[in-house]
C-alpha positions in Angstrom: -23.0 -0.1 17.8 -24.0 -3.4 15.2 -21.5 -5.5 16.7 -21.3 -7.0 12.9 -21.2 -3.7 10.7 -20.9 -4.3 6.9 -17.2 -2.8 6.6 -14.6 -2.2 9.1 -12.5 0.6 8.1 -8.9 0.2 9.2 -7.1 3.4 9.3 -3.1 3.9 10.7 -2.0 7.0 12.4 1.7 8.5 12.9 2.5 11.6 13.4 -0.9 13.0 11.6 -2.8 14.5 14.3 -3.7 17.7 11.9 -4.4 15.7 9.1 -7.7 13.7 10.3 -10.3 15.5 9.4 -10.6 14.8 5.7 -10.6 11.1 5.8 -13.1 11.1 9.0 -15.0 13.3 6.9 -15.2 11.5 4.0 -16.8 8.6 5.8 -19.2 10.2 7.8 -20.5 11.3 4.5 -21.1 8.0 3.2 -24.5 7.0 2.1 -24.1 3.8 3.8 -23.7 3.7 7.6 -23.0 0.3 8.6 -19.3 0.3 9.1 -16.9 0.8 12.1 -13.8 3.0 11.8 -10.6 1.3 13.8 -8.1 4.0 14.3 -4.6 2.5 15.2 -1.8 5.1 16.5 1.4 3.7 15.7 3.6 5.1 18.8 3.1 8.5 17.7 5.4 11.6 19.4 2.8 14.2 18.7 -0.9 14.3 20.0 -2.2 11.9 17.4 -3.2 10.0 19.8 -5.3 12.2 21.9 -7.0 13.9 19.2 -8.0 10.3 18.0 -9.7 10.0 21.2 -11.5 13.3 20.9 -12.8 12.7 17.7 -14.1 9.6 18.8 -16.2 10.7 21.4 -19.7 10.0 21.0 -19.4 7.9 17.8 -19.7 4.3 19.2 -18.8 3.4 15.5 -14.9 4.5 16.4 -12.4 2.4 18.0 -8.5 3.7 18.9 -6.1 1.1 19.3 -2.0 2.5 20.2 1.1 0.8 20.0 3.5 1.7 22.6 6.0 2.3 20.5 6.4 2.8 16.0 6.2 -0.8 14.4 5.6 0.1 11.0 2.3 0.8 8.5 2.2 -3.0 8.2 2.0 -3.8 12.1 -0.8 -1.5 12.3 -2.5 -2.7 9.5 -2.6 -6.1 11.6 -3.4 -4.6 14.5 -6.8 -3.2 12.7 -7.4 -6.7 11.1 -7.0 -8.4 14.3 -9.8 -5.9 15.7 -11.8 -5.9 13.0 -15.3 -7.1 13.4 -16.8 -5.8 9.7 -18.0 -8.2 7.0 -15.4 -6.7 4.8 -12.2 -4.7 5.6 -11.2 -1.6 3.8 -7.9 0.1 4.2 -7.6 4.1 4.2 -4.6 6.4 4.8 -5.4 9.2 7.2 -4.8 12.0 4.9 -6.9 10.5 2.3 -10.5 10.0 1.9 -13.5 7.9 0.2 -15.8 9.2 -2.8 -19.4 9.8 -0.9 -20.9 6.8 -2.7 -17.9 4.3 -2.2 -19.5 2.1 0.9 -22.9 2.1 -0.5 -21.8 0.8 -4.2 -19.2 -1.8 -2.5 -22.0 -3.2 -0.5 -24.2 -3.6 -3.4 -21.4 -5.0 -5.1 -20.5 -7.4 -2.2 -24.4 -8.7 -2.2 -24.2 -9.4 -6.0 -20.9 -10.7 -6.5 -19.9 -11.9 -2.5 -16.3 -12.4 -3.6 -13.5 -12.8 -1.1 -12.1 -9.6 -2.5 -13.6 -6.4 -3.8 -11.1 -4.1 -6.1 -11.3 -1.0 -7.5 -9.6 2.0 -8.4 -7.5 5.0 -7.1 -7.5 8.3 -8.9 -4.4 10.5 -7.2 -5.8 13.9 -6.4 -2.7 16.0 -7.4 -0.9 14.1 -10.0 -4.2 13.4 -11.8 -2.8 9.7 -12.5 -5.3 7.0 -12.1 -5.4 3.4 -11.3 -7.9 1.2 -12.8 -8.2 -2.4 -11.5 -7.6 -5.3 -13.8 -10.1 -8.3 -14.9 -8.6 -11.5 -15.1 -8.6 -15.2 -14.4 -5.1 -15.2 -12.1 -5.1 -12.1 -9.4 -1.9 -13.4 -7.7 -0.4 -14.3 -11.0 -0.7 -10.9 -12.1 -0.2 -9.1 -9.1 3.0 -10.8 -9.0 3.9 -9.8 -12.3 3.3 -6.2 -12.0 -0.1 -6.1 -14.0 -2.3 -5.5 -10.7 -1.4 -2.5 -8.8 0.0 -3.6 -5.2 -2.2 -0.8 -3.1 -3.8 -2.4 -0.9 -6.1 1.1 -0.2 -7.6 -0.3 -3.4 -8.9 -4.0 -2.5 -11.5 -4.6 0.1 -11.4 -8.1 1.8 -13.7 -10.6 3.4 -13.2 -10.5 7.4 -12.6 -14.3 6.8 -9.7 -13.5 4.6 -8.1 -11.3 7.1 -8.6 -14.4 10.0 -6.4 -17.0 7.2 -3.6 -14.3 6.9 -3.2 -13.5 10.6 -3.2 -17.9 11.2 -0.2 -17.8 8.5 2.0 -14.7 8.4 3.1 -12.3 11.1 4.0 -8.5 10.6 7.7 -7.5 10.4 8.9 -3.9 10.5 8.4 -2.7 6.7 7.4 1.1 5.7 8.7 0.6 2.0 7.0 -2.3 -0.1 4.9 -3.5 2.4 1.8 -3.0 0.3 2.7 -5.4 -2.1 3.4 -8.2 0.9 -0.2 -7.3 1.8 -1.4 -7.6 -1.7 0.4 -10.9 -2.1 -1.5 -12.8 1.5 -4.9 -11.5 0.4 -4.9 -12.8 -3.2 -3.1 -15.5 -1.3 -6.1 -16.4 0.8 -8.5 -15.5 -1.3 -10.4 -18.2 -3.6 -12.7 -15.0 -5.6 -12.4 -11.5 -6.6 -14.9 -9.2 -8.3 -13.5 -5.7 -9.5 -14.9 -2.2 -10.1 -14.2 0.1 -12.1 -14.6 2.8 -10.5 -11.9 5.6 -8.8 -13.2 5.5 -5.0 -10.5 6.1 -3.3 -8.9 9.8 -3.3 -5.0 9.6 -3.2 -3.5 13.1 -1.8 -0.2 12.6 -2.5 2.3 15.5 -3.0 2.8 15.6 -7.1 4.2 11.6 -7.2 7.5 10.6 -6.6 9.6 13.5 -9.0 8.2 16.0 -6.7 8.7 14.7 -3.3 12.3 12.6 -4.1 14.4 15.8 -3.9 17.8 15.0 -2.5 17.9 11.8 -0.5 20.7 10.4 2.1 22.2 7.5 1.7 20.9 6.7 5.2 17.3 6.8 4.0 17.6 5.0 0.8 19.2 2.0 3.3 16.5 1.7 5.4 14.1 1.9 2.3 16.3 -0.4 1.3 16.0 -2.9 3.9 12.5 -2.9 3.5 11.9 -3.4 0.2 14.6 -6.4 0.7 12.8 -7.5 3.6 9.3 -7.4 1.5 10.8 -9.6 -1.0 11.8 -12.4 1.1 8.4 -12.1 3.0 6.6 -12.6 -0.1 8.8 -15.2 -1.4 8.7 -17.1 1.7 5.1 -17.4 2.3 4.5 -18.0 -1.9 7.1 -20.8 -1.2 5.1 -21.9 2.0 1.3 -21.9 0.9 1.5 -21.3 -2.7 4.3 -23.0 -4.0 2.7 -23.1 -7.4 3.2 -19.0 -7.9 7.1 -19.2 -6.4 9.1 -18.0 -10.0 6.1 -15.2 -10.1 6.9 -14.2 -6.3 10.9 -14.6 -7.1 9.9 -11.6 -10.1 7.8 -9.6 -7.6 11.3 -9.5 -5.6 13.7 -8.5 -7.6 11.1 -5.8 -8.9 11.0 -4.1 -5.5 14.3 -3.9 -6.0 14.8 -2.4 -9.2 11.9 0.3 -7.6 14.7 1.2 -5.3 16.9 2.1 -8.1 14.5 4.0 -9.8 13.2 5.5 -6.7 16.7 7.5 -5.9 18.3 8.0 -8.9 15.7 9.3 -11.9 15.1 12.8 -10.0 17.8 13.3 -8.2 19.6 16.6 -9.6 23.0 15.4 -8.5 24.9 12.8 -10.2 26.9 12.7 -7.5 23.9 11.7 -5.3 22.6 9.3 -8.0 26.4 7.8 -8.5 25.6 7.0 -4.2 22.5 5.2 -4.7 23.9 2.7 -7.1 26.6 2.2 -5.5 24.9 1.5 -2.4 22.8 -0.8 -4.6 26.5 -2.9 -5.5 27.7 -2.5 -1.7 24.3 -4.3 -1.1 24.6 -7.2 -3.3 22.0 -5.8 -5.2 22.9 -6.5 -8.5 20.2 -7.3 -10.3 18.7 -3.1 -8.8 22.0 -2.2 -10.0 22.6 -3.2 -13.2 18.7 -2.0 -14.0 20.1 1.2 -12.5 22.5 1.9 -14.3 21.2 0.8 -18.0 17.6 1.4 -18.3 17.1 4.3 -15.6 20.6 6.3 -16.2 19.7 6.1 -20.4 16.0 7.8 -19.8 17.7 10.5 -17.2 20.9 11.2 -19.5 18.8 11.9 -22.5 15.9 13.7 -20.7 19.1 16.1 -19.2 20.5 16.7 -22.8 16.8 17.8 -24.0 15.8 14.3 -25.6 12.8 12.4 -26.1 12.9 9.8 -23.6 10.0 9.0 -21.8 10.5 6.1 -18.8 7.5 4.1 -18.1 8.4 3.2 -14.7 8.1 -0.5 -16.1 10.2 -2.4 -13.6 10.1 -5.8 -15.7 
C-alpha cells in the first residue's frame, strides 16, 4: 500500500453490517486508485465489525479501527482523522456512496487549485433535493450564517487541516449537529477553499425529514436535544477561542441548531398533542429562543397547511 495515497476515505460504522456494500462499491469503482479506505466501528452490537474485517481482506488499501464501546459519529470521525495518512480526507456514510468519477476529478481539482478545502455538492437520492456548494470570499462567515450547507460528506480537507483541528478541539458525544461543529474547525483551520459544482456525493436518505419524523418521544427529542445544545456551545467556544473575530456569527449558528430542534419535532408530527410536548420541552429547557420560533413561525406554516392553505416553510432557520 502507498503509505501516502492521494485521499483517505474516512467512513463510520454502527450497526450497518448489511448496508456496506454500496459505499465499498462505489469506491472500488473509482477511476482513481490512490486512496485508503479507514473503516471505524463505533462499538457496534451486531457483526459490523467482523464483516468489516472480511471485506477487508486482501485490500491492503483498507484499514478497521473499533471503539470498545458507542462514542458518537463525531468520535469516530476523529478516530479516522487521527489515522489518516491521505493527502486529503473525504468523509462518507456507509450506506452512501461516491459518483464513479468523484476521486479522479477532486484530484485534478486539488492539483489545480491545492486549497486547504475541496467542496462540492450532494444530490439526495430519494428526495431528489440537491445541494450545491457556495462561492464566496468568507466560508466560515457564511457557514455560520446558514448560507453554506453544514455536511461535512461534502468538503474534502487537506491532511494538514485535520492535524490543526485534532491539536485544538477534542470530540464530545454528539449524534445531532455534530456536522456543523465539524464544518465550523475545518473552515476554522483552513486559510483556502476551492468549490465544485458538481453532485458527487449520493445521499440515501429515507424521503427527508417528513418521512422518517413520524411520532417521536419526548425521550428522543432530549437527547437530540442535548446535542444540538452541546454542538452550539462547542462551536461557540472554539470561535471564541481561535477565531474570536467570527463569535456573533458562531452565537447565530447556535441558536439555529436550536430552532432546527423545533422544527425537527413539531412540523410533521400528526399529533398536536405530541407537537404541544416538544415545545414544551423546548420552555422546560430554557430554550426560548427554539420555542418562541416554534411556536410562531413553524406552528403558522403547519396550522394552515392542516386547514388546506398555501403555506410553504422554507426550513429557513434565520
Amino acid at each position: 500500500m502507498n503509505d501516502h495515497p492521494f485521499f483517505s476515505i474516512l467512513i463510520p460504522v454502527y450497526n450497518r453490517e448489511d448496508q456496506l456494500d454500496v459505499s465499498l462499491e462505489s469506491i472500488q469503482k473509482q477511476t482513481f486508485s490512490d486512496y485508503e479506505i479507514i473503516y471505524v466501528d463505533d462499538g457496534s452490537t451486531d457483526g459490523s465489525y467482523q464483516e468489516l474485517q472480511r471485506i477487508s481482506g486482501g485490500d491492503e488499501r483498507i484499514r478497521v479501527f473499533q471503539h470498545e464501546k458507542n462514542s458518537s459519529l463525531l468520535a469516530s470521525r476523529f478516530t479516522g482523522m487521527k489515522e489518516a495518512k491521505g493527502e486529503y480526507l473525504l468523509f462518507l456514510d456507509s450506506d452512501d456512496y461516491y459518483t464513479p468519477d468523484t476521486l479522479e476529478t477532486l484530484h485534478r481539482e486539488a492539483e489545480l487549485h491545492p486549497a486547504d478545502v475541496l467542496i462540492f455538492g450532494v444530490n439526495s437520492t430519494v428526495s431528489g433535493r440537491e445541494a450545491h456548494p457556495l462561492i464566496t470570499e468568507d466560508p466560515l462567515k457564511d457557514l455560520l450564517q446558514g448560507r453554506i450547507a453544514p455536511g461535512v460528506v461534502m468538503k474534502s480537507p487537506k491532511r494538514s487541516v485535520a492535524e490543526r483541528i485534532m491539536n485544538t478541539a477534542e470530540p464530545f458525544y454528539c449524534n445531532m449537529g455534530e456536522d456543523s461543529f465539524m464544518s465550523t474547525v475545518i473552515f476554522a483551520n483552513a486559510k483556502s477553499y476551492h468549490a465544485l459544482d458538481r453532485l458527487f456525493y449520493q445521499y440515501v436518505d429515507e424521503g427527508g425529514m417528513s418521512a422518517t419524523s413520524g411520532k417521536h418521544s419526548v425521550e428522543k427529542m432530549k437527547k437530540a436535544l442535548d446535542s444540538l445544545r452541546a454542538s452550539g456551545e462547542h462551536i461557540t467556544g472554539y470561535i471564541s477561542k481561535y477565531r474570536p473575530d467570527y463569535l456573533e456569527y458562531a452565537q447565530e449558528a447556535s441558536r439555529r441548531l436550536l430552532r432546527y430542534a423545533a422544527l425537527q419535532y413539531t412540523l410533521y408530527e400528526k399529533d398536536y398533542r405530541d407537537v404541544y410536548e416538544a415545545l414544551d420541552l423546548l420552555r422546560k429547557e430554557g430554550c426560548r429562543d427554539a420555542f418562541d420560533f416554534g411556536c410562531n413561525r413553524v406552528l403558522e406554516a403547519k396550522v394552515k397547511r392542516s386547514l388546506g392553505m398555501e403555506a410553504t416553510f422554507n426550513f429557513d432557520l434565520k
